[in-house]
N, C-alpha and C positions, 0 to 999 in steps of 0.2 A: 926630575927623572926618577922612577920607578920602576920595579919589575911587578907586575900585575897578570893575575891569574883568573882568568872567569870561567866559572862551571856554569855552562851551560850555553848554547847557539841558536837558543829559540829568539824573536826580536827583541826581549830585555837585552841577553847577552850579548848581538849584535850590536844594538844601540850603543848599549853602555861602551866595548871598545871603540865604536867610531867617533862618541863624544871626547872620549878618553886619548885616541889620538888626533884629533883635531886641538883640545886642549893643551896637550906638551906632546910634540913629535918626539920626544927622546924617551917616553915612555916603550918600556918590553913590555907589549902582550901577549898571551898566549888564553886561546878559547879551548877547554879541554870540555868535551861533552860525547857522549854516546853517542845522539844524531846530530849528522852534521848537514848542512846545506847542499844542495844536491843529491843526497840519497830517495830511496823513493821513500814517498808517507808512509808513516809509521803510527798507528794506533796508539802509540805510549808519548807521541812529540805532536804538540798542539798548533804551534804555528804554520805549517803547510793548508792547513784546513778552515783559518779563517776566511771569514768572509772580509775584514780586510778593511772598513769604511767607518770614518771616522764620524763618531755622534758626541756631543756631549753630554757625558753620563752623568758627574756631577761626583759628588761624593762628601768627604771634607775639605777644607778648605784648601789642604797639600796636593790633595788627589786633582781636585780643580783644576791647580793652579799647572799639575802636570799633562793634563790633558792636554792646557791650554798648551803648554809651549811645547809639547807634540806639534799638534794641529801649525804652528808658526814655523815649526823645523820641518815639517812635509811639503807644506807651498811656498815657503821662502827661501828655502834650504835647498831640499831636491827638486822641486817641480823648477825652484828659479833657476837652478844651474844645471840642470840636466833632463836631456830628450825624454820622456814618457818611452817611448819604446826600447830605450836603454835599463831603465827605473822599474816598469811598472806601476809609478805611483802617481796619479791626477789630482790637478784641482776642480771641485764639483761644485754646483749649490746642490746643498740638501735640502727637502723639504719634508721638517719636522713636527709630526703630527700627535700629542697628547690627547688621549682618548678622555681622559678626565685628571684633573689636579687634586688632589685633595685638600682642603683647604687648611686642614694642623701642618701640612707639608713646610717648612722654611728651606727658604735659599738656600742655609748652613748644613742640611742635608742632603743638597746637588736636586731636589724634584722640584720642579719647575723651571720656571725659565731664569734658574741664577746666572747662564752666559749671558744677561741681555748687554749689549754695547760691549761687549768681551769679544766676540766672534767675527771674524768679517761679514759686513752686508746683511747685518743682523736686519730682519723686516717682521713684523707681525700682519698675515694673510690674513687672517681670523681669530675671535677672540668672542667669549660668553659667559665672562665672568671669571670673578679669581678663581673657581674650583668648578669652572665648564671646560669642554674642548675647545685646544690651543691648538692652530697651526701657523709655526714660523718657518722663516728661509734663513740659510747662513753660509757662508762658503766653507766648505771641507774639502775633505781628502779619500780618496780611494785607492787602496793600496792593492797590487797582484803577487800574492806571493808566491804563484809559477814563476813571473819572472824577478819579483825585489828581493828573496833568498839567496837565491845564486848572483845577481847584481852585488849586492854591498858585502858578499864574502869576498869577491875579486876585488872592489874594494879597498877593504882590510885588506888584504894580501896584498897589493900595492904598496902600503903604506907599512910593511914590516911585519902585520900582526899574524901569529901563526896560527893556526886550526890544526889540533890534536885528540886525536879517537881515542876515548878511554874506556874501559869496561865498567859495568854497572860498580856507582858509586856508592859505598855504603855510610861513609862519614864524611866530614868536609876533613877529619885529621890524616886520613887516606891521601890529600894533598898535600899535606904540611911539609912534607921532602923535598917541594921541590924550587926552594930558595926564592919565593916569592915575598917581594914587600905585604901586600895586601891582595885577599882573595876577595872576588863578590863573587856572590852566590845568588845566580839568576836561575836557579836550577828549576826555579816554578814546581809543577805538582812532587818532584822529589822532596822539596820541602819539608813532607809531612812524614817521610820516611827514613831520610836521613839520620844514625843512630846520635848523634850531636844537636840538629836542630829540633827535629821531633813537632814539627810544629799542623799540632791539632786543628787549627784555625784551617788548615786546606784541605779544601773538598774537591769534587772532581764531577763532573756530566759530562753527557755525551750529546755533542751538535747533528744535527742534520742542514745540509744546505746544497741548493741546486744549483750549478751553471747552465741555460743556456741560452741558442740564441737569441739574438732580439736586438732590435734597432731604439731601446731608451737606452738614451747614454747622460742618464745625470744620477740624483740618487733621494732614496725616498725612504720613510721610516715611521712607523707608526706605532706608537706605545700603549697598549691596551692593560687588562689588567692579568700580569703576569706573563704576557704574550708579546715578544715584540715582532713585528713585521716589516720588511727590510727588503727596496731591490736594489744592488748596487751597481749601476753600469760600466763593465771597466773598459770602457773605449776600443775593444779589440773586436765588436759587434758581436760579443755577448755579455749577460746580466747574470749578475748573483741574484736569489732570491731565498729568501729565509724568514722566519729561522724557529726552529722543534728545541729543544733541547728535553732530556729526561734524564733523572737519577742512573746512573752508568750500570745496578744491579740488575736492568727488564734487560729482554733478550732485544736485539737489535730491531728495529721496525722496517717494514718490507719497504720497497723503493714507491710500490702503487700505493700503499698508505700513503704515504710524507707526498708523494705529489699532490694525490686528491687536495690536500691538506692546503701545502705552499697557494698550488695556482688558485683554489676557492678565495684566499687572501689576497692575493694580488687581482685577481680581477675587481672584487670588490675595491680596492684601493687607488688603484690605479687601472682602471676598465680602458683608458684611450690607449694604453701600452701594453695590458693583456688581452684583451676582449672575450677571451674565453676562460671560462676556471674551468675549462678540459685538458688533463693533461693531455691528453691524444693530439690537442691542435697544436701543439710546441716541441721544438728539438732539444733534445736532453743533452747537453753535453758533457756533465759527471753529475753524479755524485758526491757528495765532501761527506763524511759522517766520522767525527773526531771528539776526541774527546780534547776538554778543557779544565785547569785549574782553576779552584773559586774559592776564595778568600773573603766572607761574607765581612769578617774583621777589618777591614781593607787594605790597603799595598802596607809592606814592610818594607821601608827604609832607613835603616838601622847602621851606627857600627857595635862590633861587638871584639873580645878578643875571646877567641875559645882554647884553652889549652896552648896558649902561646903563640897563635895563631892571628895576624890583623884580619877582621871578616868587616867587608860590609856586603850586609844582607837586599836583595833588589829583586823581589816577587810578589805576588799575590793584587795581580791586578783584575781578576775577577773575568769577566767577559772580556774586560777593555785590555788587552795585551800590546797590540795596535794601537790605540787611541791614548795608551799612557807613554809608552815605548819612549820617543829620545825625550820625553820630560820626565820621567823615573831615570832613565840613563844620566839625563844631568844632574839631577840629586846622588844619583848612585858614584859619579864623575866627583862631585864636589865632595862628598865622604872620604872618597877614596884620596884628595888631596890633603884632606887634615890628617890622615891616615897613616901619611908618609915623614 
């Protein structure tokens, strides 16, 4: 038993307390963060705004290994115990398409196909050589974070954990008063401004991605160079489609640009599910344009003691916030028990 403190309610934070009380129900949580679940999207809070669909990224070998049991705690966990229209969150095939390999590329730096026989219904569709275009299939997951935000805060709240609004944070020792065993600090892009951690390593861009309708309901992803392209169906007869990203300092790009953009992609990609790269032939149903934290150094999972403080540190998943989430949560979960 423990009294345990998380800054921060984006899906690290989330995760981490649900691991956290599934692991010992006598644990005291308390999620203290600026945005909280349910409020409307916020420019400065990243999780509202993904697109949500689980790829394997790859990374080191830690990072891997957390995607991987993400990906097992999505479709075995949520999808098996509980209705998708409760959740928000589906099990998909994806079909993952690598525009080129490179051939100095090794498995131990996540590019290429290191999940092969890791993933469910792992299949290779095509294939032109170690460093030609790959496209495989694998089962994943699709998450909505209209509805999986406010789902797994009720949740929590269920299960004892409280959600508490705190004003902008400027240190982690700003917390230290409040009689907590061990803090984690899932604060993601605060990270880098926090006057304690200061951690240079996080960066920050800005997303663009579109909702709308359409009748593909699986999910599709194609890795070019520098460019990824992505439509995710989340079963409620509409599809994400993405995805722009730009350094956060250019002025915001117009909505007719990013469309031109998306649908040119996706038609080409998938021409039997878009048929036109016009935007004028498709119903728009948002816009998502959010900014994200990037940690090109990759995820910190760390403990640390700061100023008399137990810290363990649980951010910097890059793109993959989604795709690392309850498997950084259970590293972050298992720190936090040597912690105690």
């Amino acid at each position: 038993m423990g009294k345990i403190t998380i800054l921060g309610a984006g899906i690290i934070g989330l995760a981490t307390a649900t691991v956290l009380s599934e692991t010992d129900p006598s644990h005291t949580i308390t999620i203290v963060a600026r945005d909280l679940p349910g409020d409307a999207p916020s420019q400065a809070w990243a999780s509202p705004w993904a697109c949500a669909g689980w790829v394997a990224l790859g990374g080191s070998p830690s990072e891997e290994a957390m995607q991987l049991a993400a990906l097992d705690y999505l479709r075995n966990t949520l999808v098996a115990d509980h209705p998708e229209s409760e959740t928000g969150v589906r099990s998909v095939t994806l079909t993952d398409v690598f525009g080129t390999i490179p051939a100095s590329a090794g498995a131990s730096r996540g590019v290429g196909v290191w999940f092969t026989g890791r993933v469910p219904g792992y299949e290779v569709l095509s294939s032109q050589g170690d460093d030609g275009p790959l496209k495989v299939r694998y089962g994943s997951a699709v998450i909505n974070p209209d509805v999986f935000l406010g789902w797994i805060r009720k949740q929590l709240e269920a299960r004892g954990v409280r959600f508490e609004r705190v004003a902008e944070i400027k240190a982690l020792g700003d917390l230290k008063g409040r009689g907590h065993d061990v803090l984690v600090n899932a604060s993601g892009l605060a990270s880098r401004t926090l006057e304690d951690v200061k951690d240079e390593a996080v960066i920050m861009d800005r997303t663009y991605v579109t909702v709308v309708k359409g009748h593909f309901d699986g999910a599709f992803v194609h890795r070019g160079e520098g460019v990824y392209t992505y439509m995710f169906g989340r079963g409620d007869g509409t599809v994400v489609v993405g995805g722009v990203s730009e350094p956060v300092s250019g002025s915001v790009k117009n909505a007719a640009e990013i469309h031109q953009d998306m649908f040119r992609r996706a038609h080409e990609y998938l021409p039997e599910h878009f048929p036109s790269p016009k935007p004028e032939h498709y119903e728009v149903v948002k816009d998502l344009v959010g900014i994200r934290p990037l940690r090109p150094a990759g995820v910190r999972a760390e403990r640390e003691e700061l100023d008399g403080q137990k810290v363990v540190h649980a951010y910097g998943t890059t793109i993959g916030g989604y795709i690392h989430s309850f498997g950084l949560a259970k590293e972050a979960a298992r720190l936090v028990t040597e912690s105690l």
